[in-house]
Phi, psi and omega in degrees: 000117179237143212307306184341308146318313187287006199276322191297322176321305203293321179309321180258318168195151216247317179343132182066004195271334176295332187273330174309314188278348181318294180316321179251353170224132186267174152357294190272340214258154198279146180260163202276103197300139182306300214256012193219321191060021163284167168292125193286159175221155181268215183216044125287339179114336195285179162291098176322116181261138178347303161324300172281357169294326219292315179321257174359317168253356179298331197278303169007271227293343175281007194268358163278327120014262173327295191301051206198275168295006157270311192320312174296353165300341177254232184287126161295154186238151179228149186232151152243151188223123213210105192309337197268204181237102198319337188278324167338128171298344186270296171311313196287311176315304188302327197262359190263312195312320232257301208272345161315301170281281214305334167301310158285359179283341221096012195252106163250141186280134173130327208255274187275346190213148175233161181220148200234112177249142172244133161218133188276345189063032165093341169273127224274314175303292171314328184322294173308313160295308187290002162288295172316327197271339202270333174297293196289357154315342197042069165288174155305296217207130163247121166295103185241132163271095178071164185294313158321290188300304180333291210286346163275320188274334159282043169241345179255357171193157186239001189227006178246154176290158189233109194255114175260168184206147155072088151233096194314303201221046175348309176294308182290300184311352189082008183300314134248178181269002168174144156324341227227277172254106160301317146111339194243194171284028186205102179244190169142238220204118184276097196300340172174164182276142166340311183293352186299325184310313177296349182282351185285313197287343160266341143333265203317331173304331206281321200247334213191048181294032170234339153338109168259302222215154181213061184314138224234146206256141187194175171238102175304340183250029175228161173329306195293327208289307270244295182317289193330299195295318160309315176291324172283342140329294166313296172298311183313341192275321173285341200259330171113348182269141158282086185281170183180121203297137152290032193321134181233140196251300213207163169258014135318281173318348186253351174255333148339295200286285208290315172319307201282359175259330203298346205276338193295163169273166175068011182287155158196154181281156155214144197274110169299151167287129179180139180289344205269348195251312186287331203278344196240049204288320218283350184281312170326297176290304163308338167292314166255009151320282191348307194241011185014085128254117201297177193220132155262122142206171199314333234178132179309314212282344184292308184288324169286339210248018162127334215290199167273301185185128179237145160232129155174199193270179187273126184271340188286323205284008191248316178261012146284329181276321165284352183267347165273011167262329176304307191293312169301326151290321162311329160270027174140305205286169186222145233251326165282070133221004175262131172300151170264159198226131180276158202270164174236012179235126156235155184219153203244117185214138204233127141303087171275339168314297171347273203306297186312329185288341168274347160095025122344084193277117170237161193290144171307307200303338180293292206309318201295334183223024153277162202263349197161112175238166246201094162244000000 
């Protein structure tokens, strides 16, 4: 092993390297000049011994360190990463809700903090590239959107901090080791526990009791898509409905796929938390205008924008709650001591234009204990 080797170590953590070189330079033996491939020598004449590499690279490993607190002497920088399509109305609410509390926290972007966004448009490949491009920004802090962006950007870095927001199953994604203390380079704001899912499917008795079959819309290739959908498996045998899965790619296959359940009788949809699902609402609703089929989905914003009937949390109040966390690590707290935090609200918002146009009755006892209903 010769220092060269040792370099990619020094970029990164430092944790353990005395012990590493203990293991690998014996006492006596002379290191290897990097550029010369000579014995290096000090300037009593002897061979640089184990000890002055441990000197040598302790000052090494402090110049990223240093270069790091000069960098923070100007403007803090926070990056966001947003699984969705910034023009979606749901995105734009959410991200004005973020820069609002962080402004009233004291953070304006341009003047003490600069911030930097990514949005991928429901594409799991850009997702992924803007994880990597925005970690080598070095931010103070990143700001992850939904369980897809939480799960591209920790796949891409384990040491800068991370605040998620709108996230189904943290624990289950591996994002942290528990609610309560996370433990890692990572906290936020959980969108909801799993069981909340059986409740879309006990919708349709209330709003759509001839609801048979459901097809259930999802992103397959993150956790929440995988959860979401066991539960709603689980819970079906009781409500009397036949759920089936939906993978959603593109909106050509998304618009294919909901044709082609339409043809069965008795259908109806339910829109899973998923970025690929939030980036294509308006094709979504319109595919199932189309074809009148009713739709339950997560999120309010689906339902303003024409959908039927949504349960699920307030998405503005989740990235306000994250920008006081942003704000609280900028000053100091580190994200394994912030609890991740549960919604203490969901909320039920009913279309009544919808429902009629679907020839939709809907019961006073629903309307009665909706949060906001949409004529």
């Amino acid at each position: 092993m010769g220092f060269a080797k040792a370099q990619p170590i020094l970029r990164t953590d430092c944790t353990g390297l005395e012990s590493l070189i203990v293991r690998h330079f014996p006492l006596d033996l002379p290191l290897q000049d990097v550029n010369f491939g000579k014995p290096t020598r000090i300037s009593h004449g002897g061979s640089m011994r184990r000890r002055e590499f441990i000197s040598l690279v302790g000052g090494a490993a402090a110049w990223p360190v240093a270069a790091r607190a000069q960098q923070r002497e100007g403007p803090r920088r926070i990056a966001v990463l947003e699984p969705v399509d910034k023009d979606t109305p749901t995105a734009r609410s959410r991200y004005a809700a973020f820069i609002r509390a962080l402004e009233q926290s004291g953070w304006s972007d341009g003047r003490n903090v600069q911030i930097v966004a990514r949005w991928s448009g429901g594409n799991d490949v850009k997702l992924r590239q803007y994880a990597e491009e925005l970690v080598a920004l070095a931010p103070d802090v990143i700001l992850a959107g939904g369980g897809t962006g939480a799960e591209a950007i920790l796949k891409a870095t384990r040491a800068i901090p991370v605040v998620f927001a709108i996230v189904p199953d943290p624990v289950g994604a591996g994002l942290v080791q528990r609610l309560s203390r996370p433990g890692g380079n990572a906290t936020g704001f959980m969108m909801f526990e799993y069981n909340l899912c059986g409740k879309w499917l006990e919708l349709f008795r209330e709003i759509a009791p001839a609801v048979k079959q459901a097809a259930v819309l999802r992103d397959s290739g993150f956790a929440h898509g995988v959860g979401q959908f066991a539960v709603l498996q689980a819970v079906a045998p009781s409500v009397g409905i036949e759920v089936s899965p939906i993978d959603l790619r593109d909106p050509d296959q998304i618009e294919r796929a909901i044709a082609s359940f339409a043809q069965l009788p008795n259908g109806g949809l339910i829109v899973t938390a998923s970025g690929i699902g939030a980036t294509n609402i308006n094709l979504i609703i319109a595919t199932a205008a189309r074809y009148k089929l009713p739709a339950v989905y997560v999120q309010r914003a689906f339902v303003a924008a024409g959908g039927l009937i949504s349960y699920g949390p307030n998405f503005d109040d989740q990235y306000r709650g994250a920008a006081a966390y942003v704000d609280r690590i900028l000053r100091g707290e580190k994200p394994a001591d912030l609890p991740v935090q549960s919604p203490n609200k969901y909320e039920l918002v009913v279309n009544l234009k919808t429902a009629k146009a679907l020839g939709l009755t809907v019961p006073t006892s629903l309307l009665a204990r909706a949060d906001e209903i949409i004529d």
